[in-house]
C-alpha positions, -999 to +999 in steps of 0.1 A: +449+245+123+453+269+153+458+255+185+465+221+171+499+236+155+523+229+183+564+239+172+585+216+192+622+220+190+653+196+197+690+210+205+721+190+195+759+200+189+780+193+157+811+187+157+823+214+132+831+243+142+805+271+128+830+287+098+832+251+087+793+247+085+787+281+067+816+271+048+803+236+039+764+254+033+745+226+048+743+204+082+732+170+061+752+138+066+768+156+099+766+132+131+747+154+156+746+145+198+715+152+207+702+163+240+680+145+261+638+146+250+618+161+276+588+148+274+556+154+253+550+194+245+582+200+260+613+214+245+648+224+244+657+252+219+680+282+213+712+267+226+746+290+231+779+273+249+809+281+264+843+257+272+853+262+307+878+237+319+872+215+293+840+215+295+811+223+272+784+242+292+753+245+271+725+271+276+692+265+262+656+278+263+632+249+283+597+254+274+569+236+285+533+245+268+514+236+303+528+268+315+547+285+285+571+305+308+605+297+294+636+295+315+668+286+312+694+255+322+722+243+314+740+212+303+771+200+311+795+176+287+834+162+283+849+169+250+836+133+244+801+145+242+786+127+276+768+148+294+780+153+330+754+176+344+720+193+337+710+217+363+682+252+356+708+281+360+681+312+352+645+318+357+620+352+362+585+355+362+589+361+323+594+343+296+635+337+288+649+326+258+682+334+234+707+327+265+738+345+246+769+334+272+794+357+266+833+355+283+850+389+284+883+385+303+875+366+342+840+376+340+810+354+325+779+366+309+746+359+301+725+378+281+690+358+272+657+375+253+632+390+280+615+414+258+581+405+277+596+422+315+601+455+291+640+456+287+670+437+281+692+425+307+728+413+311+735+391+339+772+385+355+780+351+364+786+350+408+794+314+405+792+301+373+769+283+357+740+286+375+742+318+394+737+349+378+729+385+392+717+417+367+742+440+360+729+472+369+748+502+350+737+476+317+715+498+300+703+490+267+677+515+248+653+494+238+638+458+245+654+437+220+644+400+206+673+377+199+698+401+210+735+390+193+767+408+204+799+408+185+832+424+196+856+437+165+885+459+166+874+469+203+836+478+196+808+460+202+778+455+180+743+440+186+721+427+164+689+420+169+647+424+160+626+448+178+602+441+203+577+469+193+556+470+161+537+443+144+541+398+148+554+402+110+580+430+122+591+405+149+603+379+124+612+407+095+631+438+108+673+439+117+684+464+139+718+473+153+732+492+181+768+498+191+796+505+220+825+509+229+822+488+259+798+458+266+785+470+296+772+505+272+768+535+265+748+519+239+741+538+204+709+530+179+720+530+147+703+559+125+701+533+095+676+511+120+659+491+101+691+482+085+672+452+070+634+444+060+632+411+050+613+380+065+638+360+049+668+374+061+667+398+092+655+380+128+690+369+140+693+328+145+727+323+165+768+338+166+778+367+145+811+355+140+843+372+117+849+355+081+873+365+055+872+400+073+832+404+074+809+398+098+784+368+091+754+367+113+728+340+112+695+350+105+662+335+106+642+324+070+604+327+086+588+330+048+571+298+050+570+293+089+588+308+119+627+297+124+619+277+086+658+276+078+688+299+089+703+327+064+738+335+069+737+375+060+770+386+055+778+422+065+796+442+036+795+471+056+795+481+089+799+509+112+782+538+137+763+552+100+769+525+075+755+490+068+754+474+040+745+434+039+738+404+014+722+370+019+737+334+014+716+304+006+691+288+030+709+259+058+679+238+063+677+207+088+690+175+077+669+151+066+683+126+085+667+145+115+630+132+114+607+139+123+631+173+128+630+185+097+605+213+099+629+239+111+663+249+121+669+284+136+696+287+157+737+281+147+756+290+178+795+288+177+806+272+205+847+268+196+851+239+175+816+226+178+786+243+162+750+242+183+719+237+165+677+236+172+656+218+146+620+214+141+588+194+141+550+202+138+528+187+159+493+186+152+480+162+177+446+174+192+463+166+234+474+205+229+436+220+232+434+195+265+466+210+275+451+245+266+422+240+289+440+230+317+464+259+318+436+285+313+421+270+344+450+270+363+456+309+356+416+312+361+421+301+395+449+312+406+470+280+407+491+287+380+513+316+359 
């Protein structure tokens, strides 16, 4: 199959609030607002929100395989689900996906995967939602992939893969890291890998507290990447302990077709959950589309 396998995602937003889908253990029979198509081999996917003035503003990966450089933008809606606004709000001469928003007292953050520029970076909101500059005494140890803070009891923790090692450790390894302030020191936990499982591990959207216990979502990538999510909930936690068991696979619904391939993001956005599902395209356009973007870079006329 090979170049013909094309993963194209598509973002919505549920109206449940993320306990309430773990809680339920599925998405079907949910009504889902969809965000608008882009076009052929073009895609929206890893979406994270925020409420700012009664306002949903919606971060999300857009991909396009002409150039396959992703960047971010960001939607705006009313608590009626009509969107207001769409606008790009981040972009680097890397690849960006993941865009974690994150509000910590006055101050908006964004904290996106860029494991391909060699680190990760937080960026502070200078007028949000579409201007960002890097905080500079942000210092994380390592390039992370999928990068998911939580704050409890006054520490943070991140979860995430690592960017090093094999494509399989990509999709298979959890590690964590924690601090005492968002901004860092930050501190590798000793246990790292915590988890080794290709099931269970890549983190797919919010940690978020239940009962007590941390639940991240995780990424099932057995039988293809971002297959199904995996809540993993965290028995035990702290700077030398981790302990963690699995939950039952959340698939997409299968009222979604042709979405039904994947799901592998649930992002808590207050009382609406943010999802990313699916499809496989085989359709032979993507070798022409290959082709053209190999000549582009050949001759300078393109990234």
């Amino acid at each position: 199959m090979g170049i013909l396998r094309t993963d194209i995602w598509r973002t919505g937003i549920l109206p449940y609030a993320l306990p309430e889908i773990l809680a339920r253990g599925g998405v079907d029979g949910l009504p889902v607002t969809w965000l608008p198509d882009l076009g052929p081999f073009r895609f929206l996917a890893d979406p994270f929100g925020v409420w700012r003035d009664d306002r949903l503003y919606l971060f999300a990966e857009v991909y396009d395989y002409r150039d396959r450089i992703g960047r971010i933008d960001v939607f705006v809606f009313d608590r009626a689900m009509r969107l207001l606004d769409a606008r790009s709000a981040l972009s680097e001469p890397w690849h960006l996906s993941y865009p974690v928003v994150i509000a910590e007292g006055d101050e908006i953050y964004l904290l996106p995967e860029a494991y391909r520029s060699g680190r990760l970076t937080l960026y502070r909101a200078v007028s949000f939602p579409d201007r960002w500059e890097k905080v500079p005494d942000f210092a994380f140890p390592e390039a992370a992939i999928d990068a998911s803070p939580v704050r409890i009891d006054g520490r943070w923790w991140m979860f995430y893969s690592p960017s090093s090692g094999s494509a399989e450790d990509k999709q298979s390894l959890l590690h964590v890291a924690w601090a005492d302030a968002l901004r860092g020191p930050w501190h590798l936990h000793p246990g790292n890998p915590v988890r080794r499982d290709r099931r269970s591990a890549r983190p797919g959207g919010t940690p978020i507290l239940v009962d007590g216990r941390v639940v991240l979502p995780t990424q099932d990538c057995t039988g293809t990447y971002g297959g199904a999510i995996v809540p993993v909930t965290i028995t035990e936690l702290g700077p030398e302990r981790f302990a963690a068991r699995a939950g039952a696979p959340i698939v997409a619904a299968a009222d979604w077709k042709p979405f039904t391939d994947g799901l592998h993001t649930l992002s808590a956005a207050g009382e609406v959950t943010l999802v990313d599902a699916k499809r496989i395209s085989r359709s032979p356009r993507r070798i022409a589309i290959e082709l053209d973007r190999l000549s582009r870079r050949r001759t300078g006329r393109g990234r």
